[in-house]
C-alpha angles and dihedrals in degrees: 000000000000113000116185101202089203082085084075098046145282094254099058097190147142119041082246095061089040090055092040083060100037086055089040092063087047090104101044099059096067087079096057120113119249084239106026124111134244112227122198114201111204096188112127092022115139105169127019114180122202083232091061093035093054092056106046100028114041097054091047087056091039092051091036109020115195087354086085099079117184126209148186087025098151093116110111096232086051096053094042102047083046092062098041090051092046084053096045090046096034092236149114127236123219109245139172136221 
């Protein structure tokens, strides 16, 4: 299952607007296969902020694991609030490349 998180912005910010996404794809995830992977499409993504990020990002790796794959991730923003939310989870997200 392919996401473009465009769909939710540009500007991904707030940990209200990133809870507001993360319930929104709620529904969509009851078609994903048990071993299928989720797939996050950065692309068109401006701003991504660790708050957001937080909200949206860490419970989907925490339900699914390295089944979340993220990709396009080559924003700065992106990159950068990647790296702050793997140090501050002490974990490691699946990209690639």
């Amino acid at each position: 299952m392919k996401i473009e998180l465009k769909k939710f912005g540009t500007t991904l910010i707030s940990r209200q607007n990133g809870r507001e996404a993360f319930a929104a794809l709620q529904s969509q995830l009851t078609t994903l296969g048990e071993k299928e992977d989720m797939e996050l499409d950065f692309e068109g993504v401006i701003t991504f902020s660790p708050s957001w990020g937080d909200e949206f990002l860490t419970p989907l790796v925490k339900q699914y694991g390295n089944r979340v794959v993220l990709m396009n991730t080559g924003n700065l923003s992106v990159k950068a609030t990647l790296e702050l939310l793997e140090k501050i989870n002490q974990t490691s997200f699946n990209i690639r490349f």
